[in-house]
N, C-alpha and C positions, 0 to 999 in steps of 0.2 A: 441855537448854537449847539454841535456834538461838544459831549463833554469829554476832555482828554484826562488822560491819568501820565504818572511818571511810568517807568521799567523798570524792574530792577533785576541785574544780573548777577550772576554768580561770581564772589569775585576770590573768594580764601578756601581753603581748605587746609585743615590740621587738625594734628590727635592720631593720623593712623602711622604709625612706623613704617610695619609692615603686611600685607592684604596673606587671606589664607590660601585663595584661589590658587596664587603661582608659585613658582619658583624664585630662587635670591641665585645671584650667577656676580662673581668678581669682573672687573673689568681686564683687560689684559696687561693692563700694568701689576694689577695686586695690591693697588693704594685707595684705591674704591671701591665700596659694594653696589651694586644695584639691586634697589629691594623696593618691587611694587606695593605700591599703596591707592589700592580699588584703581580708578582711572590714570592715575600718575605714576611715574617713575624716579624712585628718589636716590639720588647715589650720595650716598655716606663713605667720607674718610672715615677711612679702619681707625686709623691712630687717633683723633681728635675725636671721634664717635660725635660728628655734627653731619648733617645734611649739608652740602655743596650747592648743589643744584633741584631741580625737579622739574624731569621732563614732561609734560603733559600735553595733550592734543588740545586743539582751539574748538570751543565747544562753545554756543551759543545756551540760555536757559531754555530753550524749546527742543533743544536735542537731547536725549539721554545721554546721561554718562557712561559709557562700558568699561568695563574693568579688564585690567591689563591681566591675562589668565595665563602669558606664557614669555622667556625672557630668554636670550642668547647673547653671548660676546662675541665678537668678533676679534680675529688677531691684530688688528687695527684701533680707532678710535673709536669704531662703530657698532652699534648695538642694536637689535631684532628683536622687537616687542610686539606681540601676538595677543589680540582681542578680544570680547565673547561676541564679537559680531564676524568674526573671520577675518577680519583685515589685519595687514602689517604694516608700524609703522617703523621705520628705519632711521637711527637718532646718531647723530653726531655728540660724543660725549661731554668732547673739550670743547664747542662752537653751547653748545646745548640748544640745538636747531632741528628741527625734522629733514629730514633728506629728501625722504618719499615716502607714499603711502602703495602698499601694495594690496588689491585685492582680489580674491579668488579663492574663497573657501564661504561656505554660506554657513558653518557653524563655528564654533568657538574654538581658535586654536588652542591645541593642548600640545606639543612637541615642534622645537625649532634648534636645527643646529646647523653651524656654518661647516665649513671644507676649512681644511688645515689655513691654505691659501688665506682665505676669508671670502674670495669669490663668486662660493656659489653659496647660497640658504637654500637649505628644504625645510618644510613645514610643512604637518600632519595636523588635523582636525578630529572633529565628531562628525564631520560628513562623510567618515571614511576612505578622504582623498592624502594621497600625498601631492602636494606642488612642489616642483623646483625652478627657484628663481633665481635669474642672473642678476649679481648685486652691481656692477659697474653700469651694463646697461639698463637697471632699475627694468626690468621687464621679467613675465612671466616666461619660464622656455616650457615646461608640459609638465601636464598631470597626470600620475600613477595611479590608476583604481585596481581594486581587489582584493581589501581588505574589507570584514562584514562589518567591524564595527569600531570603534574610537580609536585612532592615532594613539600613542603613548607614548614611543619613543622612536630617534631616529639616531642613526650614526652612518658616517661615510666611511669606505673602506677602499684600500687601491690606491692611493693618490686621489681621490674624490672620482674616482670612474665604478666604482660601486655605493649602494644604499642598502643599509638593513633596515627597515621598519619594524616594531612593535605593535597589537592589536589586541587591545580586550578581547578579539577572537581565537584569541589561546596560540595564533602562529607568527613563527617571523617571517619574512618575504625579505631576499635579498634582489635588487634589482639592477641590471646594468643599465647605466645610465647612458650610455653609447650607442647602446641598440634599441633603448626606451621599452626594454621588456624584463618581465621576473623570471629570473632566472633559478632559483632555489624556493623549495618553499619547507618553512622546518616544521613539521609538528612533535608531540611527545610532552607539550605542557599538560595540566589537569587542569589548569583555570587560566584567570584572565593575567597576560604578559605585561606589566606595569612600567619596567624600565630595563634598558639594554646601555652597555658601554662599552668600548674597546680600550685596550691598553696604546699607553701612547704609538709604540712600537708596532701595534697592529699584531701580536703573537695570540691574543686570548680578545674574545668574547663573550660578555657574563651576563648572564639573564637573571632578572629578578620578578617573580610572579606571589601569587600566594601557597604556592607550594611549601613546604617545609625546606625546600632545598635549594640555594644555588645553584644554575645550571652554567656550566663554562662549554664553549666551543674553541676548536681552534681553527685561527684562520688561515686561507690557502693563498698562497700569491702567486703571483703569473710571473717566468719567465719571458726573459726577451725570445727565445727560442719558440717559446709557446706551449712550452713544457709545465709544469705544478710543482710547488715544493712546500709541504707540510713543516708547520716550527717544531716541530716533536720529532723523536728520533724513533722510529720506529718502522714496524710490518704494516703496509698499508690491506685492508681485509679487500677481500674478491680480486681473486684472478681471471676470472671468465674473463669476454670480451664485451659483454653487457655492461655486467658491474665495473669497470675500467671505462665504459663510456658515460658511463651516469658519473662516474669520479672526478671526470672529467670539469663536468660544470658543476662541480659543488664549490660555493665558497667558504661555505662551514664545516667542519667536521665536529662531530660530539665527543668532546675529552672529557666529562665526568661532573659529578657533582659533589657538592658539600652540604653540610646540615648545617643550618641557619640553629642559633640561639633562644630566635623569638619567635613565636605563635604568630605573631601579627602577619599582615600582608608586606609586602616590600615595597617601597614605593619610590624610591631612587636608590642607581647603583651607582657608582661615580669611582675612577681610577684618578688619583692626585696626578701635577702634571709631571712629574719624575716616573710615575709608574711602578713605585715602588710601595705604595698601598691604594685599599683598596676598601672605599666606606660602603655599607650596607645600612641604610636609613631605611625602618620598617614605620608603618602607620599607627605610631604609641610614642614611647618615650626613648627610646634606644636608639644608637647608630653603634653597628659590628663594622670593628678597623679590622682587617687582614693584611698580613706583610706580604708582598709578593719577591719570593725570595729568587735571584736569578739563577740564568740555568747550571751556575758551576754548584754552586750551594742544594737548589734543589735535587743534582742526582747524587750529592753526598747524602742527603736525606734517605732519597730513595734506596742507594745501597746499604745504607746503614740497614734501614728496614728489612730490608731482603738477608739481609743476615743475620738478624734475628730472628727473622722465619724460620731459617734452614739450623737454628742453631733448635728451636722447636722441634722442627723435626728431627732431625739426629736425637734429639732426646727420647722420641718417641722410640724403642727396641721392640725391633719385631712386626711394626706397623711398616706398608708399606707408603713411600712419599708419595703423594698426589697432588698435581699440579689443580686446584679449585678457585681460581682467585675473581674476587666479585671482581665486578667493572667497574662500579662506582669505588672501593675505596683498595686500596694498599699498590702492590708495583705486583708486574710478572715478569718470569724472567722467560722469552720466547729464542730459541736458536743463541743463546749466550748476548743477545741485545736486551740492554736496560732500557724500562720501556718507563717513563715519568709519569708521574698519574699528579690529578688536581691533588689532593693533598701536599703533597712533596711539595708542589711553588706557593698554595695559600696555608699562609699560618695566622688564628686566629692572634691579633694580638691584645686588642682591649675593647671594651664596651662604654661609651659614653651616654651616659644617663642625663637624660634632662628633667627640668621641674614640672616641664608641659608638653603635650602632645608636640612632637616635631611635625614642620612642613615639607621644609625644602631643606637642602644642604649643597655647600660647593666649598670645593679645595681653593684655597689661595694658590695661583699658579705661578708664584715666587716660593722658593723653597727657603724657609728661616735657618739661618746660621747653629743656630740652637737646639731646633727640635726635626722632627722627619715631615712635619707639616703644617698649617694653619687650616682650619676646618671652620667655617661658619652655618650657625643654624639659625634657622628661622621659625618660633614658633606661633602655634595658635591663640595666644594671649598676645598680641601684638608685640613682640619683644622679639631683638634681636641677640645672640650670643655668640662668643670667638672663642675656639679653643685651641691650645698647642699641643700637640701628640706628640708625645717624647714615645722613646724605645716603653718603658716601664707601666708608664700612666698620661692621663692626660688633666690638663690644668685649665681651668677656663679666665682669658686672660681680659676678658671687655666684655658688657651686657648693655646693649641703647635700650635704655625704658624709658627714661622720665620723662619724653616727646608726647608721650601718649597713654592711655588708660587701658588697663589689663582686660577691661570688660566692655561693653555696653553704654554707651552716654545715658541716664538715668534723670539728669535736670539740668538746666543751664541757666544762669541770673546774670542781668548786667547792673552793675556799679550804677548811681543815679547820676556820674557823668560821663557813662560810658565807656570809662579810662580802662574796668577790670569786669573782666569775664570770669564766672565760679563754675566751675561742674564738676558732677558729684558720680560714681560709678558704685559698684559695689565693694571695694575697702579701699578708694579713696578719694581728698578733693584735690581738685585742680586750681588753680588761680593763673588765668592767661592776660596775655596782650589783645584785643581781638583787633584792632588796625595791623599785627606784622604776625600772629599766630605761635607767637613766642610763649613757652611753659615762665612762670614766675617762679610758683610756689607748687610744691607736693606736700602735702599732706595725709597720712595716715588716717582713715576714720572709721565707720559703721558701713552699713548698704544706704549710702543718702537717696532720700526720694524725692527734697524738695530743698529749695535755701534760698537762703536774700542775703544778698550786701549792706550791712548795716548804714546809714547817710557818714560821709567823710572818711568812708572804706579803710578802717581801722580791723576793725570787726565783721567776720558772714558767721550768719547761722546754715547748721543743715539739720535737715529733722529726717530722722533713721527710721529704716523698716521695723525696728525691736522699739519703737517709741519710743527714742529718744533725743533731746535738742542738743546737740557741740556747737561749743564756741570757739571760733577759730580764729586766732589772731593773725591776721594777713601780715602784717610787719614783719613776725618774728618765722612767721610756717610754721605754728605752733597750735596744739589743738590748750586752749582754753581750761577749756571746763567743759563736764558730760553733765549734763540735768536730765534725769530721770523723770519726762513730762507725760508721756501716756502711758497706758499700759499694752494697746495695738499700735501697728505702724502707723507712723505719722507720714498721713499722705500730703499733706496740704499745710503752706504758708503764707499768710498776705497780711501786706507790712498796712499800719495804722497809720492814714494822711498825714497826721502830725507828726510823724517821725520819731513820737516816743515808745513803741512798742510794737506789739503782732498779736495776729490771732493764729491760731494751729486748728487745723482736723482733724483726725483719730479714727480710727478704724474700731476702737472702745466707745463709739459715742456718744464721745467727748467734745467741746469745741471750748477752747482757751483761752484768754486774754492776757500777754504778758508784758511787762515793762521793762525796759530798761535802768537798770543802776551802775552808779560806780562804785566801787567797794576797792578799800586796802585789805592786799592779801598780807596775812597771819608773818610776822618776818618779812617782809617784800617791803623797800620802801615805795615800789612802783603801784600805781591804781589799773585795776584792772576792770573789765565790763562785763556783768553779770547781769541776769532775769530776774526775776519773780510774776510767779502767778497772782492775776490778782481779782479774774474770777473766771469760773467755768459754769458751761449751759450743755445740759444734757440731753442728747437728742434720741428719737427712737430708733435708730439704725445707724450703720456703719455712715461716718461722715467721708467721703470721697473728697469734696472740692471745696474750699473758702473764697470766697472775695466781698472785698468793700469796694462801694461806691466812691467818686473823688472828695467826694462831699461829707465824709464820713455816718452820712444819712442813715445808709441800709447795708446789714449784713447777710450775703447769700450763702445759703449753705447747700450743696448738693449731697442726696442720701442714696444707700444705697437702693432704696423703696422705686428708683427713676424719678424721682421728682428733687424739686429746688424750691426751699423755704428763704421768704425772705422776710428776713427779720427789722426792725428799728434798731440801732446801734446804738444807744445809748439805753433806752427800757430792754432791750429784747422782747420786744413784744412781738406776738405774728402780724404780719404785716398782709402778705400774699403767698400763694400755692401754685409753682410755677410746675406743669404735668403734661407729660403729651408724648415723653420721650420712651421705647417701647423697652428701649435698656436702659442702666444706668449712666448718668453724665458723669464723666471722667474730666471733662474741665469746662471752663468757663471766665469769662469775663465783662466788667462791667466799663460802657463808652466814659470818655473823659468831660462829657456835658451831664452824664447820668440820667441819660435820657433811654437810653438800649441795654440789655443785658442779652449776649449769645452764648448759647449753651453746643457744648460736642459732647456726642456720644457715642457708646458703643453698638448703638444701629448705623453708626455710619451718618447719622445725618448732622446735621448744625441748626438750633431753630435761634430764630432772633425774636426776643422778646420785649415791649413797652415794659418801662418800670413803672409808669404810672399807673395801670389798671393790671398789668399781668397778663396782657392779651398778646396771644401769638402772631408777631409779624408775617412769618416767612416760616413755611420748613424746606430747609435744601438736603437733597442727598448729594452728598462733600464730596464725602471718600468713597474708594471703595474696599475698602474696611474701617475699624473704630477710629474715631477724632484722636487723638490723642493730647491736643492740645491747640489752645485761642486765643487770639489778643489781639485786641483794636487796637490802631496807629495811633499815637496822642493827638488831641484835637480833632478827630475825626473821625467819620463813619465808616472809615474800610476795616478789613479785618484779615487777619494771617491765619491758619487753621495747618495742624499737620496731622498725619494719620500713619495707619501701619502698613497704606497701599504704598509708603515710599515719597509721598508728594508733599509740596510746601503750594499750597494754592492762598491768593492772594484775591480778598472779595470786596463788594460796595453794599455794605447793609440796607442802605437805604432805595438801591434800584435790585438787591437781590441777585447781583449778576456776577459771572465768576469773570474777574480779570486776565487774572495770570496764574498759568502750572508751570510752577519751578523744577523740573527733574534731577537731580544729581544724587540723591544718596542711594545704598545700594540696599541697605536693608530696613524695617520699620523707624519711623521720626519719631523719638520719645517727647519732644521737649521743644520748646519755643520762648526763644526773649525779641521783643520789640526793643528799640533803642530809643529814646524820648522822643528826638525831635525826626524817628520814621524815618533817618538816613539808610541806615542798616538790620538787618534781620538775621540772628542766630537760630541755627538749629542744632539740635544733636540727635545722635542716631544709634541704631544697633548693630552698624558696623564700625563703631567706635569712632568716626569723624564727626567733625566741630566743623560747621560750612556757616562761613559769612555770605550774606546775598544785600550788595549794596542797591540802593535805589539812583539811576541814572538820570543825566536830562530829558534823554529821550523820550518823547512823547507818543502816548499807544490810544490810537479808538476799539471800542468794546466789537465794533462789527467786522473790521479786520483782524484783529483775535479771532473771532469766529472761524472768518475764512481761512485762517492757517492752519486751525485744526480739520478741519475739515480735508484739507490741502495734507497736511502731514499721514493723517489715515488713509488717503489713496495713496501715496508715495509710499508708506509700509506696506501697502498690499500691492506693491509694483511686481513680485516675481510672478503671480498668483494671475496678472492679464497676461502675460506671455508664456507661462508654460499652464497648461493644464492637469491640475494633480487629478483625475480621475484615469487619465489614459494608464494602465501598467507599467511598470519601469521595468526595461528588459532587465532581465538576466544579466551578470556581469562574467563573463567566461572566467574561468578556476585561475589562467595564467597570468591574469593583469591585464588592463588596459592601458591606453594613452588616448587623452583627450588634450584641450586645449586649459590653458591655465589661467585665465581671465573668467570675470563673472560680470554679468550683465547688471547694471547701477544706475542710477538717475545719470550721472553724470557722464556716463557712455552711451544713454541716450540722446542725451542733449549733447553730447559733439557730433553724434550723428547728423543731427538736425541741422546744427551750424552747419555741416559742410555740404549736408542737401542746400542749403538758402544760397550756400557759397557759389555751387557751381550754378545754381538757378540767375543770381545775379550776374555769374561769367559768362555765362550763355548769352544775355540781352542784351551786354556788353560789346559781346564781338558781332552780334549780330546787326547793333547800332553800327560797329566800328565798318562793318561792310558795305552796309546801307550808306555808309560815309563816301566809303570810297570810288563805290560806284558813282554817285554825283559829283564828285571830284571830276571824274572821270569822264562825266558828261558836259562840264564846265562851270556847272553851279559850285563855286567854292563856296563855302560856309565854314565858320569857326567850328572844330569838333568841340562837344563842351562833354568832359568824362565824366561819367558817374560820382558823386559827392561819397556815399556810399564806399565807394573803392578806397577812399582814402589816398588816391595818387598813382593805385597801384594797377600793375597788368591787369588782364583776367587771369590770365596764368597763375601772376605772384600773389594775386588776390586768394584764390583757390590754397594756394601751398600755406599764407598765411593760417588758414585756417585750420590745416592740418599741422602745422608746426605747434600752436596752440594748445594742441590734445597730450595728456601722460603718456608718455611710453608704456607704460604698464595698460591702460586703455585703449591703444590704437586696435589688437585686434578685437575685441568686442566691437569697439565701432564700427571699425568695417566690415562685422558681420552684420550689422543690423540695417548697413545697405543694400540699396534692391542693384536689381541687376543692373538698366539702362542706367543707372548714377555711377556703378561702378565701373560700365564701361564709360564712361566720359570722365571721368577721373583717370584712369589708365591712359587717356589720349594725352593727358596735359603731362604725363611722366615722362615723356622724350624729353621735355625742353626744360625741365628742372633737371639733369643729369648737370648742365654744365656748369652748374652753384656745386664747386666743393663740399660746402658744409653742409650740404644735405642728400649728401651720395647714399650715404647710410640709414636715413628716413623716406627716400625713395626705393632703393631695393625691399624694405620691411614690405612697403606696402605693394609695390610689384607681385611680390613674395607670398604675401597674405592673400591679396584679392585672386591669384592665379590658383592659389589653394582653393578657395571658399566655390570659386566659380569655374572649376575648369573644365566641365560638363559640359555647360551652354558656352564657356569661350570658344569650345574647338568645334560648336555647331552653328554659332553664329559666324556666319561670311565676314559682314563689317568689323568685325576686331580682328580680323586675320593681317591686312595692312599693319594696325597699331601693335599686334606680337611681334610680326617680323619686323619691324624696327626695332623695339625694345630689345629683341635677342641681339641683335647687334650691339647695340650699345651697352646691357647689362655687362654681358660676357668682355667687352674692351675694358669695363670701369674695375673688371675682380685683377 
């Protein structure tokens, strides 16, 4: 009999606020934020500062998790959430449902913004593509190349009938979207172009790079005549007939710059939605407000200025006046026209300082009664913060922390009924829910590196990097008592079977014995729970890991020498010399019969060893980097191991065979709790998430495992059979291209395939149904009996089934990956689906598509010349 094991899936996540990868974007009401968190999308009430919802993609434990790396509103419900796999998924916020998935970018989107409308998304990548997609009919319409390197940012301009792009390769590209070609192309940056924005009004656009300076443009709008009108008032430069034709198609013109405050790089520019300032978020701790003052204000500015100039000059006797005026800063006066320069409309007006590098920032697009804005930040400590910009200063009026940990997950303990989860980061402990992912208790502490839940979860210890043990009262969120127990950090804690005590490990090569007491504190009528040492064994080298047996038999001590001593627990005598590991072992654990003891270490591997003679089971290589941490399921021989490759693999000690690889965290597993009775498995990590992975009914054999991995590593190397990376990738012409806006995918292969089988089975269909009719015809009646297969249906409706089936966003990859003779017998069956209403619009696509793809061989092949000249009649009656 094969032996089956349970599954266990992924089933909680919590701890992370907010991820640093993306951006944080308001909804368009202005009563929710959405702020990713690694794979998820969490939208928090501003006012109540709680999580609502949390959009996440349905993700099996065999699939990685990717992180949400890019976020847009829509003027609607609807919200644009961009992947590090290129995909987009499109979220209804108030439903909290996925719409659609759209894919077509093969790197990680970095820039996504909607059209006023909300109708169209463009989205920009690291593949150097821009896509623009139709949100109603959830399809791709074409993709923009000719950009050298990473997307940054995008903005619409015109009514949505133009696009500016942003590129780490120092230019903008403006592109019409009407004629799917680039139209402008700006250079004059010195470095890489980070982020662009337009005023609501469309009068300015301001670039922010690593330059020291702001750069603003202004923009040109088209008359209905077909004529240009610049927002500035002024002398447009070149008369010729050249320069007047090149001015022609500029959408930009260059109004001037400003000097930025901060050294830093710029990394978001953003206009609030009044358009009346104007934040500059640099990559540190600052965000530059500027007022944008409008045009009546700014040319009083401006003449003010100019009259103090000339009042300069007139001072000057004797000197003659000289018109010299930079371009970048002051006003000129040319032909008695007042000419407005960037100064005059941006006035610095204040600088907000945060406690932590800033990420992302967005304007609340409600304007407060109160102040001129609400501005949220999002930083790299997992914390989110709100501020109100008044005229003067600004106030910060909300901060969401307590959801999650400022740093790193460091250790995680569960309760001996499972009821409380502890975890300890670098200054503090956590106390959670682990069934709902609820925070209980915050408490202030040390760098903990290690803890347990005292039995009847009154009391957890943590044992700190500076050596030493807090006691922490879970009732009250009160730190106890600090006991000064080593003199190195304290890596290592494992509770004593009988529940009256612990031992500790020390990095002073130290190992400890303490016990539990009650003691009345001095004044207090209350009894409070204190320690005592009550003996120490000194070892030769730094003690890394502690564990006892269930049995209270044998104490393991791991050194830093790479070996594991294991001692008698009651004498401390040497027992056995456990060596073989090339580094040292970071952790370990001993089986709940004490029959096994496995070791992880920093070569990566896991060895399983006999306690009774100290002879080496098994050496597995685990990870692929150090163990980090081990523990057998109670009552039995499996084991949980995590490591700094990211993984939670789940193994059988005694067949030595790797079950299951859990993927979802995004950076190194520090830490690992077993639950008693094996239901669930805590991890924690270095990108600050707490992931539950419950164990299911489902039942899995070890050699279909095999086959899926095997199965998942061809399916990632799927781009790699169909295009060949050795041939040269042409050149991409200076002016842009247009290509198609779909990406070829398992799942666009496989509807190919359905509707090759489709028309294979319509084919033998009608080919039975003729072979019918002929005998019919000769007098032999016989029952027609139809394909089971068909399901009831035509061959026709059989066919069309199959293509109604497919994403819209899919259909034309699919039907590129048809060969010809399929595509012309699929165009034969399009006459007679025209007269189905509700598929008028899924027939012309594909008319539309295939005439595109093939229309080379259509207008040389005879036999589909019949099947055109039908279709042209019928298309052209159905528009």
């Amino acid at each position: 009999m094969v032996k089956s094991y349970l599954r266990y899936e992924p089933a909680a996540s919590f701890g992370v606020i907010v991820s640093v990868e993306s951006n944080i974007t308001y909804d368009s009401s202005g009563k929710h934020l959405l702020a990713p968190a690694l794979e998820k999308l969490g939208i928090w009430h501003v006012r109540q500062g709680v999580c609502t919802k949390t959009l996440s993609p349905s993700l099996s434990s065999r699939a990685p998790s990717l992180a949400v790396t890019c976020v847009a509103s829509a003027p609607s419900s609807l919200v644009a959430s961009g992947y590090a796999d290129g995909s987009i998924r499109i979220w209804d916020c108030d439903k909290g449902s996925c719409e659609t998935t759209l894919n077509g970018h093969k790197g990680a989107v970095t820039a996504l913004r909607y059209n006023k409308v909300g109708s169209l998304l463009a989205s920009g990548s690291k593949d150097n593509d821009v896509i623009l997609w139709d949100v109603v009919g959830e399809t791709g319409l074409f993709r923009l190349r000719g950009h050298r390197d990473q997307i940054t940012d995008l903005v619409f301009l015109d009514s949505g009938k133009k696009l500016v792009s942003s590129s780490k390769d120092k230019f903008l590209r403006v592109w019409d979207l009407e004629t799917q070609h680039c139209m402008q192309i700006i250079s004059g940056h010195h470095s890489e172009i980070w982020s662009i924005d337009v005023d609501p009004d469309e009068r300015y656009l301001v670039t922010g790079s690593a330059d020291l300076e702001l750069r603003f443009y202004n923009v040109k709008h088209e008359l209905m005549n077909g004529e240009s009108m610049v927002n500035e008032t002024g002398p447009e430069t070149g008369n010729d007939g050249e320069s007047a034709t090149q001015n022609k198609w500029e959408v930009l013109k260059p109004f001037g710059e400003i000097q930025r405050q901060s050294k830093d790089r710029v990394a978001t520019v953003r206009f609030s939605k009044s358009g009346n300032l104007l934040a500059c978020q640099v990559a540190g701790k600052t965000v530059e407000i500027f007022r944008v003052l409008d045009e009546v204000e700014s040319k009083r500015k401006a003449k003010r200025r100019l009259n103090r100039k000339k009042e300069k000059k007139s001072a000057k006797m004797g000197v003659e006046a000289t018109e010299n005026v930079e371009a970048n800063h002051g006003t000129e006066e040319a032909g008695n026209v007042l000419v407005v320069a960037v100064p005059d409309v941006f006035k610095l007006l204040q600088t907000i300082r945060a406690s932590k590098k800033i990420c992302s920032i967005s304007f609340c697009p409600v304007t407060p009664k109160t102040s001129l804005a609400t501005l949220a930040l999002s930083l790299n400590n997992n914390l989110l913060e709100f501020y109100s910009i008044e005229s003067g200063s600004s106030t910060k009026t909300l901060a969401i922390e307590l959801q999650g940990h400022r740093s790193d997950v460091r250790s995680v303990t569960l309760s001996s009924d499972n009821t409380l989860l502890m975890s300890t980061c670098h200054n503090a402990v956590k106390i959670w829910n682990p069934s709902t992912g609820s925070c209980l208790r915050t408490i202030d502490s040390g760098y903990g590196l290690c803890g347990l839940i005292v039995p009847h979860n009154k009391y957890a210890m943590v044992g700190t990097k500076d050596g030493k043990i807090e006691i922490i009262d879970i009732g009250s969120g009160t730190l106890s008592e600090v006991v000064e127990a080593h003199g190195g950090s304290l890596r290592s804690i494992a509770t004593i079977p009988n529940g009256n005590g612990f031992v500790t490990g020390s990095a002073d090569h130290d190992v400890k014995f303490w016990e539990y007491q009650i003691k009345q504190k001095p004044g207090q009528d209350s009894k409070c729970l204190t320690i005592s040492n009550v003996r120490t064994m000194k070892m030769n080298d730094d003690v890394l890991v502690v564990a006892i047996s269930p049995d209270a038999k044998y104490l393991a001590v791991a050194l830093l020498d790479c070996t594991v001593k294991i001692l008698f627990m009651d004498s401390l005598k040497f027992f056995l010399s456990l060596y073989g590991h090339k580094l040292p072992v970071l952790c370990m654990d001993i089986s709940s019969d004490g029959d096994l003891i496995v070791t992880g270490s920093a070569d990566k591997n896991l060895r399983i060893w006999g306690l009774d003679f100290g002879d080496c089971h098994k050496s597995i290589f685990a990870h692929a980097d150090s163990v980090m941490a081990v523990q057998f399921v109670r009552n039995t021989h499996y084991i949980f191991s995590v490591g700094k490759d990211r993984l939670v693999k789940y193994w059988d000690a005694d067949k030595f065979e790797l079950l299951l690889t859990l993927e979802g965290h995004h950076a190194d597993v520090w830490c690992l709790a077993v639950s008693n009775r094996g239901d669930f498995v805590v991890t924690g990590s270095h990108d600050r998430s707490i992931r539950r992975w419950d164990r299911t009914e489902e039942p899995f054999f070890i050699e279909e495992e095999k086959e899926k991995r095997l199965e998942e590593i061809f399916e990632a190397d799927i781009d790699n059979t169909f295009e060949d990376k050795h041939i040269p990738k042409e050149e991409l012409p200076e002016e842009g291209a247009v290509a198609l806006a779909g990406k070829r995918t398992l799942e666009t292969l496989t509807a190919t395939d359905s509707i090759i089988d489709a028309l294979d089975v319509a084919e033998v269909e009608l080919k039975r149904i003729a072979e019918h009719e002929d005998e019919k015809a000769r007098g032999k009646v016989a029952e027609f009996q139809p394909n089971m297969i068909m399901l009831g249906l035509s061959p026709s409706d059989y066919v069309l089934r199959a293509l109604s089936n497919i994403s819209t966003n899919d259909l034309e990859q699919t039907l590129l990956a048809l060969p010809f003779s399929d595509a012309l017998k699929l165009l034969s069956y399009t006459k007679d689906w025209t007269s189905n209403p509700d598929k008028v619009e899924l027939v012309c696509r594909i008319v539309k598509v295939l005439l595109q793809i093939h229309h080379s061989q259509l207008i040389s092949t005879p036999s589909a010349r019949p099947v055109l000249a039908v279709l042209k009649e019928i298309i052209y009656a159905l528009q």
